[in-house]
Phi, psi and omega in degrees: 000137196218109176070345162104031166203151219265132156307121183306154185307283213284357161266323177000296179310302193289314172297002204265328215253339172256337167284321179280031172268303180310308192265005167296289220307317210258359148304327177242053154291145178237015176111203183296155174210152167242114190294101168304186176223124157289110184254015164160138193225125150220122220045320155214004192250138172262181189236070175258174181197165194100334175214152219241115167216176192238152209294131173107337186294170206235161237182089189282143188235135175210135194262169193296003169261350186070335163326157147205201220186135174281155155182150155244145200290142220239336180165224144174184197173115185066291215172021165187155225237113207262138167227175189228142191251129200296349176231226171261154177274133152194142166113319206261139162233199182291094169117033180285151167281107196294081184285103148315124181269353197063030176233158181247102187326132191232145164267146171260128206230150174138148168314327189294309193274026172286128189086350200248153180246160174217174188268192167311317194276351205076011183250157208290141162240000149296342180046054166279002194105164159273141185282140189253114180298149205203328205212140157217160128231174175315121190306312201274355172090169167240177197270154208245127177289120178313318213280339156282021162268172191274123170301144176296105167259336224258137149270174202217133171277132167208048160070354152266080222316325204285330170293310195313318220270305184276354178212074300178095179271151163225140179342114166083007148336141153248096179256173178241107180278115172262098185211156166280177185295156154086347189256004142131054159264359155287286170317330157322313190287273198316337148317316194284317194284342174287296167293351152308131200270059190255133147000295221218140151219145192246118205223095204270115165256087187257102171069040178264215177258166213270310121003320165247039179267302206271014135281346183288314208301293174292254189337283172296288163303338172050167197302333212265000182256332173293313166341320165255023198228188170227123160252114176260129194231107171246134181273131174333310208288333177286148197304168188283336189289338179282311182295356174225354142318316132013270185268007166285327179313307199277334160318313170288348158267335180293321190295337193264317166307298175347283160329313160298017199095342192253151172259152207227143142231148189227144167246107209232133186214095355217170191299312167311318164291318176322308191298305206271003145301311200266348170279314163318322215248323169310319171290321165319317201281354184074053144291150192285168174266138176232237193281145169015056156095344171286144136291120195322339180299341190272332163277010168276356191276346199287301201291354184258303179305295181323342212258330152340294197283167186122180178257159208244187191298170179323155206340087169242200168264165188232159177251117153281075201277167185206094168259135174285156157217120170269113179264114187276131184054058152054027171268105194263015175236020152340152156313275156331288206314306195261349158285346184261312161305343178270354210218340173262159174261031172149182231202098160230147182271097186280136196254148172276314174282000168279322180287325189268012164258038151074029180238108205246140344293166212234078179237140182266082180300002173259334187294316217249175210212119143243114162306345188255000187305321183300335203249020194214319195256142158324159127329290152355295185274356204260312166317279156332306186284323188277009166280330195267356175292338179297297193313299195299355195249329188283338192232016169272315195304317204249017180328314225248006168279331195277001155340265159355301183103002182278014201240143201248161205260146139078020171281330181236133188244041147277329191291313202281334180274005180282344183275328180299268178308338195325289202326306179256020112323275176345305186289340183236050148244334209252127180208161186275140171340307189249029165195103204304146175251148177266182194285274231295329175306320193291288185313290146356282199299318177293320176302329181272344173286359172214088189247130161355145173285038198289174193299116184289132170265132165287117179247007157311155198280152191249143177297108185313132184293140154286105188249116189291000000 
């Protein structure tokens, strides 16, 4: 009975579609809620009042049309509350109805998402089925004590003699791939994500273009890489709040293996888009502008992110990160650039001009760096790799002289033996996409351009002793 009189048969369907409607509603009450107004919408930050949520809370914005639309609150000032919407705007006009919903964007976590590529949100873009949620956490993480973590002891094979031998990464490393467009640091990636010998991977394609998510996929990473791996992939065209969910997302799956016991490696491509999502959203809100157009939330957000990654408690599991920073017109003193540097635990660098003489991977080894090789690596090895940056840095120095034809044969005999060696230094930098060197392979190939010395014997007669 409804009003005190029985639905006729041919409404039936319908009161029945409106009482379960009623009780989903009255399952997720949260008590009373108060309802906003939307009152200015500019470019993408909507503007409300009326209503109370707290900054990260989530937000039905729904228009006179019955459309609605997520958004989360982003900041406010005085009696209005700015929020940013996680998908596309369509639909809302002036005087739309604001819903707190009380809830906080959560990651989906699990074993289930081994093979799959997914959006920000977490729903599938392969089309494969739906993922069945098991496990959620947090986007934003939890805060990590420095003094439980387990210290880098371990080196990590990640298939790439010029890293193995010479930048020498270790489980739970944080490094930064510094490169400019164009010079092959996505192959640089998809080498690291086959060979590498980690459990689980994890591969954040954050604002690139939507065109090299499904050549990362197919092309590079391939079936047999994809099998272990997770991809989130948000794509430029999506909003920045998406775009940086994005990559809290793909951390927050790295953190849930991580837990299990397993090394994770992650690959966040790149760390620059992240930064210029999160500039976008400062500036809508009238944040002030700092260096060159950042607002100061991106450096407190970067180091919030990077800090996420690393190794977990004694004998846990570990994160091994690899972040791109796209240095715009090849400027490695960018804002982002130098901010990544203070905050990572090495650094390698891709030279443009090394990419346009056809020497792949094009990595500049007097530029780049790992703080941890030493805490990784033998005596031996350590020797061997600054002997061979010396040789390469003594005939990088006199390039343009021995160019030139200005350099005289036997004037210096560092110049000749550094000229002597170019070649096959070139040659044991330079390896094919496909076909991987393991670290003992790495190692091997560096012991032989430089084997061990022994000691020359004095076979003179020793000076008869003076006797006083």
């Amino acid at each position: 009975m409804i009003f005190g009189k029985p639905p006729t048969a041919d409404r039936a369907p319908i009161w029945k579609a409106r009482l379960e409607a009623n009780r989903r509603r009255l399952g997720e009450s949260r008590g009373l809620v108060v309802e906003g107004q939307l009152t200015r919408m500019v470019g993408l930050t909507l503007e409300a009042i009326g209503c109370r949520a707290a900054v990260g809370g989530q937000c039905e914005v729904v228009g006179s049309n019955g459309g609605s639309i997520e958004a989360e609150v982003v900041g406010f000032a005085g009696e209005s509350l700015y929020l940013m919407p996680t998908g596309e705007i369509r639909g809302l006009e002036q005087g739309a109805r604001v819903i707190p919903t009380g809830r906080v964007c959560e990651a989906v976590v699990g074993d289930h998402l081994l093979g799959r590529v997914i959006d920000g949100a977490g729903k599938p873009l392969d089309g494969k089925g739906p993922i069945h949620a098991d496990q959620r956490r947090s986007l934003n993480g939890e805060t990590f004590n420095p003094l439980s973590r387990s210290p880098i002891r371990e080196p990590l094979d990640v298939g790439v003699r010029a890293i193995n031998a010479l930048l020498s990464v270790g489980r739970g490393q944080r490094l930064g791939l510094f490169a400019g467009s164009g010079v092959g640091k996505s192959v640089l990636l998809g080498m690291m994500t086959r060979y590498t010998n980690a459990d689980v991977i994890v591969v954040g394609l954050i604002g690139e273009r939507g065109r090299e998510v499904k050549e990362f996929v197919e092309n590079i990473l391939g079936e047999e890489g994809l099998r272990r791996a997770v991809v989130v992939a948000v794509p430029a065209d999506n909003p920045p709040l998406r775009r940086m969910h994005g990559a809290m997302l793909a951390t927050s799956i790295a953190e849930h293996f991580r837990d299990e016991g397993k090394d994770v490696l992650l690959l966040m491509d790149s760390l620059t888009r992240y930064a210029q999502a999160q500039r976008e959203i400062g500036l809508a809100i009238n944040e002030p502008p700092a260096t060159k157009g950042y607002p100061p939330s991106v450096f407190a957000k970067l180091p919030h992110l990077v800090e996420r990654a690393g190794n977990g408690d004694m004998g846990g599991g570990s994160i091994t990160a690899f972040y791109t920073v796209l240095t715009e017109g090849d400027d490695h003193n960018d804002p982002i650039a130098d901010a990544a540097r203070a905050i990572l635990d090495g650094h390698i660098v891709l030279s443009r001009r090394l990419a346009e003489s056809g020497h792949y991977p094009a990595i500049d080894i007097e530029a780049s760096i790992s703080r941890a090789m030493n805490d990784i690596t033998s005596q031996e090895h350590q020797e061997a790799a600054r002997a061979f940056k010396q040789i390469w840095s003594v005939y990088q120095q006199n390039r343009d002289l021995i160019s030139v034809g200005a350099y005289e044969a036997g004037s210096d005999p560092q110049i000749d033996q550094a000229i002597a060696a170019m070649p096959i230094l070139r040659q044991f930098l330079q390896q094919d996409m496909r076909s991987p060197v393991t670290l003992e392979q790495s190692l091997a190939d560096l012991a032989a351009l430089f084997p061990p010395q022994e000691p020359e014997l004095d076979l003179q007669p020793a000076a008869p002793a003076v006797m006083e």
